[in-house]
Steps between C-alpha positions, in 0.01 A plus 500: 500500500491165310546523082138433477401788712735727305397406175149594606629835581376837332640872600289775454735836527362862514146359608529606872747676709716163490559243207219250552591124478214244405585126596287193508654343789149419753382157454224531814314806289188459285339772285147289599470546876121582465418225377509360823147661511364280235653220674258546777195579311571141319547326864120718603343346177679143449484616113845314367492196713132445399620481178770283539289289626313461169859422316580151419918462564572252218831516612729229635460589920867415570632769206260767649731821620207740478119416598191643291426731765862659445542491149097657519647795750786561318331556175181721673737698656761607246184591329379672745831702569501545103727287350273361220671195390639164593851622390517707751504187757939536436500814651258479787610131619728641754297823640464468860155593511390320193601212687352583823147562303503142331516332838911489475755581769628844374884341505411216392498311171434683212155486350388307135694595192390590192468170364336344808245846503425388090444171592282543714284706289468281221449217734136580544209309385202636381330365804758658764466839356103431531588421882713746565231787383268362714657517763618833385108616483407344858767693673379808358150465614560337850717805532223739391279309706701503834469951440128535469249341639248228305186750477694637206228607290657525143800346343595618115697268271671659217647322175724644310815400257798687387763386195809412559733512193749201448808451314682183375320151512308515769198242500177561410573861442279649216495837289204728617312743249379721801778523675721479145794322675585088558385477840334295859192639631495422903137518625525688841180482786507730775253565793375850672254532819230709476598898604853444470764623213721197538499168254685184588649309203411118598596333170688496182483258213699523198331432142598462178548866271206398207231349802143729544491716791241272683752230514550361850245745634253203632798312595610773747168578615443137582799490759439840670105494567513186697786682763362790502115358573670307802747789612207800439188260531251832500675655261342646171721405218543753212708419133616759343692468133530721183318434133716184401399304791138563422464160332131288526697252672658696770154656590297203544756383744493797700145512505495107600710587769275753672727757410443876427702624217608834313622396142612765215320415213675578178222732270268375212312670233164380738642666843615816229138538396343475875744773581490718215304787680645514784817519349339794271413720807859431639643637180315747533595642807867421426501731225319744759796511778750404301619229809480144484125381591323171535171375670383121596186320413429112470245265297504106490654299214537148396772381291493209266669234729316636818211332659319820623567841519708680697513854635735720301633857624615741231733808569476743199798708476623747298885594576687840449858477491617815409656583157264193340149433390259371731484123542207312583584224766201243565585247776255215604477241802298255545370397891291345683546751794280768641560853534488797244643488183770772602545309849569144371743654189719741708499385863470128432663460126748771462700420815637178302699727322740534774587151480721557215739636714527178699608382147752751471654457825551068404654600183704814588585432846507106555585414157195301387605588170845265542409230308801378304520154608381270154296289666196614560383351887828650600366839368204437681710389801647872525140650486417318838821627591437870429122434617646382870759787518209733455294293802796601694473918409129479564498395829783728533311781444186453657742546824575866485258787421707700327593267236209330468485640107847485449592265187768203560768757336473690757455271761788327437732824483405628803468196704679172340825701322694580861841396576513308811853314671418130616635377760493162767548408836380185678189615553358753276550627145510863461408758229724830526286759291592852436446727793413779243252290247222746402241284522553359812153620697315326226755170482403462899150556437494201327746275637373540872120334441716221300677398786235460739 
């Protein structure tokens, strides 16, 4: 055993029958070997060399030791194997399958440094990153187009934003009275298909912490519509986006669009008064069981900066929370779809909520939320990031029933986190997994359709 070898030894003694000796001696293992999965579902879509594409190299061509399309993988995949930040390129540069994933020969040269991965981010124009997420989008729905076929009937679009707090002297980073923090405030679209539970995130922009929710929301909207109109051309399409989207500005565009539309609408002392009753006989029979109640009704309403008036559902609620007082809990939304009152606010509305948790997964699992660089196009550069790695999971997923629901967490534990030996002959390279890896029914499941 060489010195380096023994000064990576530990001994473990009265842990089994034997002492136990723990070495870091294997050079050919990887703690990544799933990822080999994601790897395939990138070749399937073309997601990371469509966005190279839309990267300008400004670099001088004879100094180039790592293309876009590598430095792209590398970064997407750490991120997608969970290490969350560029710093992390040092210890990952030399990981057989890293390698193998960003188009490398696993014994090959090592991948980008540190340096080389920072430069890279904050080498980004404003107009690559605008490229880049384009391409980003288009994969997405050419993916979800190449599942289903084009007599799709209904597409929903959901809106929504989540803070991100900052630290240091980051750019453009603002304090936030709502959120009470100094913060960015990424606007994230998603899409469903009618009669199924599943949302696709197809973009991510990053915005300033002190900018109005509706920011960006038009801008968005203007890139999506046109691919999905020529990807889903008899498609219905549905936006759907809580009270601080509900701007004068943002309807009229959806309604100039053709476009039907469930908006919260935050409550005034007019929309109070039209449901005062009802909200009296729900009190009422609150009080009476004791249980949370509500009931729906609707009446049309113009606001000062609309041009006509719109149709406007009310849910009157009273909530019981034991151990408290009753608490009345008006909600409005404004559409211009049909259906009952109750229909449109729980079976079309409501479901938005579970978009949040697409949110939660960017920030929690892909490290959306990693935004330390100062500059601010470079933060925005690691949104795409995190926004790709998540393309990857979702097209994961859609391959095997029985994670279908399962968040990127857990994904990623049971199918990305598996040791696997590398090794190389003349003509293949080979993957040695564990013969005894509990989740090995569900790993084939998935990688057999991949390689076909």
């Amino acid at each position: 055993m060489n010195d380096s070898a023994r000064a990576q030894c530990v001994l473990f003694e009265g842990i089994g029958p034997k002492p136990v000796t723990v070495q870091f001696e294997e050079d050919r293992i990887s703690s990544d070997g799933g990822a080999i999965l994601l790897k395939a579902v990138d070749k399937r879509i073309q997601m990371i060399a469509s966005m190279a594409a839309s990267f300008t190299d400004r670099r001088a061509g004879g100094r180039v030791k790592h293309e876009v399309e590598e430095l792209l993988s590398q970064r997407i995949f750490g991120l997608a194997c969970g290490y969350e930040d560029g710093n992390d390129a040092a210890k990952l540069a030399s990981d057989p399958v890293m390698k193998m994933v960003a188009g490398r020969d696993p014994f090959g040269d090592d991948l980008a440094s540190q340096p080389s991965i920072s430069r890279f981010e904050s080498s980004a124009t404003r107009k690559d990153l605008f490229h880049m997420a384009t391409s980003l989008m288009r994969c997405v729905v050419e993916s979800q187009r190449r599942r289903r076929p084009e007599w799709t009937r209904r597409i929903t679009i959901d809106l929504d934003q989540t803070p991100v707090p900052t630290y240091g002297g980051q750019q453009r980073t603002f304090f936030n009275g709502h959120y009470d923090t100094y913060c960015y405030i990424p606007l994230v679209a998603g899409i469903s298909f009618q009669g199924e539970p599943d949302q696709y995130v197809v973009a991510s922009v990053l915005r300033p912490g002190n900018v109005p929710d509706k920011r960006g929301a038009i801008s968005i909207l203007s890139r999506l519509l046109p691919q999905l109109r020529e990807a889903f051309p008899k498609a219905k399409l549905v936006v759907r986006v809580d009270a601080g989207f509900c701007a004068s500005e943002i309807i009229d565009y959806i309604e100039g669009e053709g476009l039907d539309y469930t908006l919260a609408f935050p409550g005034n002392s007019v929309l109070h008064a039209a449901s005062a009753i009802l909200m009296s006989e729900v009190r009422w029979t609150s009080g009476k069981s004791g249980a949370t109640e509500h009931r729906y009704a609707e009446t049309t309403y113009q606001a000062g900066t609309w041009p006509h008036e719109r149709r406007v559902i009310f849910k009157a609620e009273v909530t019981q929370i034991s151990g408290r007082e009753a608490r009345d809990n008006p909600r409005y939304v404004v559409t211009n779809m049909r259906g009952s009152a109750r229909h449109v606010y729980e079976n079309l509305y409501c479901r938005r909520g579970d978009f949040e948790n697409r949110l939660k997964e960017l920030k929690n699992d892909l490290s959306m939320d990693r935004l330390s660089c100062s500059a601010f196009l470079a933060n925005q550069f690691r949104v795409i990031m995190a926004t790709a790695a998540f393309a990857l999971f979702q097209e994961l997923r859609q391959g095997a029933a029985q994670l279908r629901r399962a968040s990127v967490a857990r994904l990623r534990l049971e199918l990305v986190k598996l040791a696997a030996r590398v090794s190389s002959s003349a003509r293949r390279i080979v993957l040695s997994l564990p013969r005894h890896f509990p989740f090995k029914a569900d790993w084939l499941a998935l990688a057999r359709p991949l390689t076909t």
